[in-house]
N, C-alpha and C positions, 0 to 999 in steps of 0.2 A: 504494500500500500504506500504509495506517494503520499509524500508532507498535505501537499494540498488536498488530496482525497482524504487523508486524517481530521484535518483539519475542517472541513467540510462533514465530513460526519459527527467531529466532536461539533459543528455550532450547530448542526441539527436539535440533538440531543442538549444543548444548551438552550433553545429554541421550546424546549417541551418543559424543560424544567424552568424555564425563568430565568436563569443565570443572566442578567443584565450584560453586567461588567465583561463576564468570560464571552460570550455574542459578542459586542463590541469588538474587544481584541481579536476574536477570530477574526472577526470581517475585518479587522485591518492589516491582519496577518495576510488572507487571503488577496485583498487587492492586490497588496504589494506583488503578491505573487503571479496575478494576473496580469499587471503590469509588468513584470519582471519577463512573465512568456509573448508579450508584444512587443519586445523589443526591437521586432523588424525582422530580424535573418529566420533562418526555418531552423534555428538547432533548438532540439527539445531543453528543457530543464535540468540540469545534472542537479546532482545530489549536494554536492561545493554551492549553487549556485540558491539552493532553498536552503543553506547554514549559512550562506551569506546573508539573505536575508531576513535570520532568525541573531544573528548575531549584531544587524543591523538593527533591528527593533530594541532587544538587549539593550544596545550602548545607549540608542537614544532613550529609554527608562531610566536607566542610572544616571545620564547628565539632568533628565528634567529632575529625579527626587533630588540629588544635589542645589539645584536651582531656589526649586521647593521649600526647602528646608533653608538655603540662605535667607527664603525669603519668609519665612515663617509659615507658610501655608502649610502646613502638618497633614490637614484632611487629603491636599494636593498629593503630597506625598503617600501619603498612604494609597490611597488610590492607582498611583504609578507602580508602588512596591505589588498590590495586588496583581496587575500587570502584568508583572517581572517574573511573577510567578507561576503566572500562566503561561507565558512566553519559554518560561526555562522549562516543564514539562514537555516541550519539543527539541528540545535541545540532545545530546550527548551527553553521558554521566559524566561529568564533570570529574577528573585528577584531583587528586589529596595531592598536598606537597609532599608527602612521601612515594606517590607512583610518580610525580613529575621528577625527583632529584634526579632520580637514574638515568631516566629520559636525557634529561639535560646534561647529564654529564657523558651521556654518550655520544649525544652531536658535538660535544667539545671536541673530543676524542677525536673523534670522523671529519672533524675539517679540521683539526692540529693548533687547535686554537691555545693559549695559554697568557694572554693579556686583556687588558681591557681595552683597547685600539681593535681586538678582533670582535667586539662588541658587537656590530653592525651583522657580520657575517653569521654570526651563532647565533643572533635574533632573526632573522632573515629565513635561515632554515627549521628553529625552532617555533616558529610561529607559522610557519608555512603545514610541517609534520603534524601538531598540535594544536590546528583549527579547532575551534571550538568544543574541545575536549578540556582546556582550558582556560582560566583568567589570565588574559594578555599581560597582566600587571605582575601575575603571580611572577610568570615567566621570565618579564625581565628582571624582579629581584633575585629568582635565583641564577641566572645569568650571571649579573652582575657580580653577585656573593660568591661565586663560581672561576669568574676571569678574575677575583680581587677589587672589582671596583668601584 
């Protein structure tokens, strides 16, 4: 089953029960998604290309509650958190910083890195390998704590 046929069956089912909020997000999960397959050329939807767009909604959640919250609107925030949360039950189980270390010290390894100048290159590959399996932020701190820097 495809993202979008997922998703489409959960806002059915949200549809029957009332779930407000979760409807909404589906349907905005879904446009994107339908906008995402009119992008003009005839190549279908990969698999990359509906975790881009799941990781796309992600960020923008986490910048509005940050916003949110500078700005005191709390209910705002919560509202977005609820979101976040719907949005991440499509995602990938998410890495523990104990299954990322290894991860990470293995792409060190594999591109012969050992400074923090090779920064660029071990994020590059590490974030590429570890699309949305993990926190991009996680990643670069253990990089960082990794090359020394």
């Amino acid at each position: 089953m495809t993202l979008n046929e997922r998703i489409t069956t959960d806002m059915k089912a949200a549809m029957k029960s009332g779930a407000t909020l979760q409807l909404s997000t589906l349907r905005t999960l879904r446009a994107q998604l339908l906008e995402l397959s009119k992008r003009g050329a005839d190549v279908p939807i990969t698999p990359d290309d509906e975790l881009g767009v799941l990781l796309s909604a992600v960020k923008k959640r986490k910048e509005a509650i940050e916003l949110y919250e500078k700005a005191g609107r709390q209910e705002l925030a919560a509202q977005e958190r609820d979101e976040l949360q719907i949005i991440n039950t499509y995602l990938p189980q998410q890495m523990s910083r104990e299954e990322l270390l290894p991860k990470i010290e293995e792409i060190i390894a594999r591109t012969g890195s050992s400074s923090p100048k090779d920064f660029g290159k071990v994020m590059g590959l590490a974030m590429k390998e570890l699309k949305g399996r993990a926190d991009g932020s996680l990643i670069q701190e253990l990089v960082k704590h990794k090359l020394g820097g």
